[in-house]
N, C-alpha and C positions, 0 to 999 in steps of 0.2 A: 390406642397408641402406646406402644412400650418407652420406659420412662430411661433414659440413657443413664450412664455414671452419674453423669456432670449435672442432670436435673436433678437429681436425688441428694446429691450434696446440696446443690441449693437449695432446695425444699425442709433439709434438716439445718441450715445455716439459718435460715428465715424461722423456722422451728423456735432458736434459740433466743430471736431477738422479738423488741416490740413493734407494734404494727403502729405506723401513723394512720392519722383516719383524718379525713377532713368533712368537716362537717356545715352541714348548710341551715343557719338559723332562720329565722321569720326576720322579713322587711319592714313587716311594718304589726301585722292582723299573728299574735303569737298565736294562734288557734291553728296557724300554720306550720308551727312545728310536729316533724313527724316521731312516730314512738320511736322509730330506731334510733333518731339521732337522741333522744333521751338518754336510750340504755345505752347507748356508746357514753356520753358526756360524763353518766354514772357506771362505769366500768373502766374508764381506763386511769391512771395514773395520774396524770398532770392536761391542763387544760392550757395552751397557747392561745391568747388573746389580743386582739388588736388593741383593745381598751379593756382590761381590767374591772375596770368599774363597772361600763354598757352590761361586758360579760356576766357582772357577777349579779346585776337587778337579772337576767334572764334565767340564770340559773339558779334563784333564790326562787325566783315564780315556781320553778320545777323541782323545786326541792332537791336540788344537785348542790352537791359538797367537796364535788375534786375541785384540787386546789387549783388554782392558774397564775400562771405569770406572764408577762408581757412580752409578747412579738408585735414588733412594727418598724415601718419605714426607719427608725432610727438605729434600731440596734438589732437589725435582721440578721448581719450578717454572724454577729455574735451569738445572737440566740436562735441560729442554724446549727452553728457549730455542738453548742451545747446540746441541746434538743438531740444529736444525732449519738450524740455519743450516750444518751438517756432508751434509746432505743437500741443500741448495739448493747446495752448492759441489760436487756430482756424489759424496759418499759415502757409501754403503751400510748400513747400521746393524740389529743387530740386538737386540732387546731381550728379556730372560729375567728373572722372576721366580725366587725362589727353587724353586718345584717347580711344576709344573703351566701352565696357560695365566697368560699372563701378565694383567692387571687384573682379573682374579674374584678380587675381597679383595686386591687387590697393588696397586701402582704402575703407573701406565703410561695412565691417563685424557686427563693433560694435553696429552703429547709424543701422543697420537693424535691429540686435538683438535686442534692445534697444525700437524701434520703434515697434515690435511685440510684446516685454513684458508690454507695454503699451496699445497695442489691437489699434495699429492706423494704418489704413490703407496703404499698400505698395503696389505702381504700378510701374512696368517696364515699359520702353518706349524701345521696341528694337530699336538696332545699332549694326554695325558690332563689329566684334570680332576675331583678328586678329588669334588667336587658332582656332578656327572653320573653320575660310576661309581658312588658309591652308592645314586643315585636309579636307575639299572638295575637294581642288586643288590636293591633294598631288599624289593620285594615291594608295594609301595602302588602307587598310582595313579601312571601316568607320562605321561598325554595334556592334564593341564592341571597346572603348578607355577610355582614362584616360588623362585625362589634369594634369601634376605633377609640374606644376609654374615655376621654375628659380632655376637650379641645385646650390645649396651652391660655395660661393665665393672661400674656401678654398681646396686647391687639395684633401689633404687625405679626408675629407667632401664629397668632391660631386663625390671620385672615390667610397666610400661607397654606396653615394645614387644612383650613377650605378647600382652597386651590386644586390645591393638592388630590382632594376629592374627589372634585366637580364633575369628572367623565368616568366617575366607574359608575358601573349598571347594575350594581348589586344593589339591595335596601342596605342601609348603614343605622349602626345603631351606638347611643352615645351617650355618656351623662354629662351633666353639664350643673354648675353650682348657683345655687338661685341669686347671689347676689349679682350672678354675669350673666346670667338668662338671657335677657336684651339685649346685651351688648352683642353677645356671641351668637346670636339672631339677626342682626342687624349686617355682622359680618358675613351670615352664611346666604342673606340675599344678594352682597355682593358676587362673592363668588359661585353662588349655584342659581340667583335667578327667583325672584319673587315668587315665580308661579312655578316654583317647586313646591311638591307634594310632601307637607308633611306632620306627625303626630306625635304630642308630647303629652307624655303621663306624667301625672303628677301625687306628690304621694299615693306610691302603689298600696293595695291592700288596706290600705289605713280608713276612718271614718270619714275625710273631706277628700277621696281620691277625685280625680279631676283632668280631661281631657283635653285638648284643645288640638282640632283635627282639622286641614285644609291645605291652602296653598301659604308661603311663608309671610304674603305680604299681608294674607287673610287674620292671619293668626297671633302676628305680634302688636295689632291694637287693640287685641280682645286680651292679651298678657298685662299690655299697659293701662290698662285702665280699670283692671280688678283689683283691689289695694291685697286680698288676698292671694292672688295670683302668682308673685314671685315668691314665696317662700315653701320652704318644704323641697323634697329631693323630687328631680327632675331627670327622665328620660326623654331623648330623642333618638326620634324613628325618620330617617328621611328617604325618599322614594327616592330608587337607583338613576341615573341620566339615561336617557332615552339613547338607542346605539346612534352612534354618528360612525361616518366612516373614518378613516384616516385625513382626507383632504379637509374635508367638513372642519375633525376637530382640531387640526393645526391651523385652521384661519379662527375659527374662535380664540384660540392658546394667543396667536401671533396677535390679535385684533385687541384682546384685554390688554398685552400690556403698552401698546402702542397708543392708543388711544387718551390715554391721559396726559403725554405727551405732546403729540401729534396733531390731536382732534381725528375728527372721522373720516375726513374727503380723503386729508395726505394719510392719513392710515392705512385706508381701502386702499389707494392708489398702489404705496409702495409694498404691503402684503403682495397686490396681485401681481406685482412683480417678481416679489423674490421666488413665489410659489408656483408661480405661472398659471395662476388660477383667471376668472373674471372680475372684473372688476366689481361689476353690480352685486356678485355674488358677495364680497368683501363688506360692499357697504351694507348690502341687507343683514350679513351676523353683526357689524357694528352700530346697526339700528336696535336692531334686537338688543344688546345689551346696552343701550340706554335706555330703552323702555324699561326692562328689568332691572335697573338705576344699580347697572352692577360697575360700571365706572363714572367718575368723574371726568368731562371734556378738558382738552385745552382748546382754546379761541381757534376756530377754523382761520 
């Protein structure tokens, strides 16, 4: 393919300037860093760091000496701006998260943005990625998913962004922080259903990695009652909903929030009214999710 005016200027504008590179550290097992991201870390200019400090015991291990400064949640948008104007001035930069690829749940959205609106060259440097390894390991479905980050700190928040959930059919994959382990388990049987399918790794890579693979109501008293069990960083994998049709999942949608209200008879009753469905059919999904103890009744 012949190369137009306008690529060749850019090809020599990018020429002039530095390349960002992003680079992917070890999770947990450093035996998992690759050479290349080595000799990037020891070639380029300045090292962007999530934490400073984590960065610097890894690159002490490897005998790396570029300098680094801080990028994080606090002061991104700052040290986007700087950053870029370090690479328009011809310098090289490499950017690292605390473990794994960098912006999956980390820092590093803006100064990419930033760095493309600029028209300056972005390279990835693969590294594991503790979402991905578990959705390999997990055993579910791996041809259709969704990485959805770190469910909201607060109950009613992140019983929502369950909800929210609950009817897509892709594997979903998630981290979640060990001191809300249970809680945000406890939430996700409300809204997807005890005998949802699902598997949680636990420190990936590392010496005490640890599985716990089944259905959710299977799973969270084998969490609770290993005193090692909640700590350490934590993936979930949960198995996509099973297809329902449209009628189907609007008398479930309608049925959940009625029901704690209502109870289940006047629930059934007035769904299969508004929907023009059956009735039997109304109280069988609001059986179902009492069994699945995904709501609380009100007094028939």
């Amino acid at each position: 393919m012949t190369e137009s005016l306008e690529d060749r200027a850019l090809i020599k504008k990018m020429e002039n300037h530095g390349t960002l590179y992003l680079v992917g550290t070890p999770i947990g097992n450093l035996d998992d860093m690759v050479p290349r991201a080595i000799e990037v870390l020891q070639s380029v200019d300045c090292i962007a760091a999530e934490d400073t400090r984590r960065a610097g015991q890894l690159l002490q291990h490897f005998s790396i000496n570029t300098p680094t400064l801080a990028y994080h949640d606090h002061n991104e948008l700052q040290a986007a701006a700087m950053l870029v104007q370090k690479l328009l001035a011809g310098q090289s930069v490499a950017l690292v998260s605390d473990a794994g690829m960098p912006l999956i749940s980390d820092p590093g959205y803006s100064l990419v943005h930033l760095a493309r609106e600029h028209q300056l060259e972005v390279i990835a440097v693969p590294g594991p990625c503790a979402g991905i390894l578990a959705l390999c390991a997990s055993g579910l479905p791996t041809d259709r998913f969704s990485f959805v980050g770190f469910p909201p700190a607060k109950t009613t928040a992140r019983k929502r962004w369950y909800e929210e959930l609950a009817d897509r059919g892709e594997t979903l994959v998630a981290y979640e922080s060990p001191h809300r382990l249970i809680a945000s388990l406890v939430d996700a049987v409300e809204a997807l259903g005890g005998n949802r399918q699902v598997a949680i790794a636990r420190e990936l890579t590392k010496k005490f990695e640890s599985w716990y693979v089944g259905s959710l109501s299977e799973v969270i008293p084998r969490l609770g009652s290993e005193l090692h069990a909640q700590k350490g960083e934590f993936v979930l994998v949960f198995k996509g909903s099973p297809p329902k049709d449209k009628e189907q999942a609007e008398v479930n949608r309608l049925m959940k929030l009625l029901i704690p209200e209502l109870g289940l008879k006047r629930s059934a009753s007035l769904v299969a009214q508004i929907l023009e469905v059956k009735k039997n059919l109304c109280y069988q999904v609001g059986l179902q999710i009492k069994e699945e103890g995904g709501q609380g009744c009100a007094p028939e």
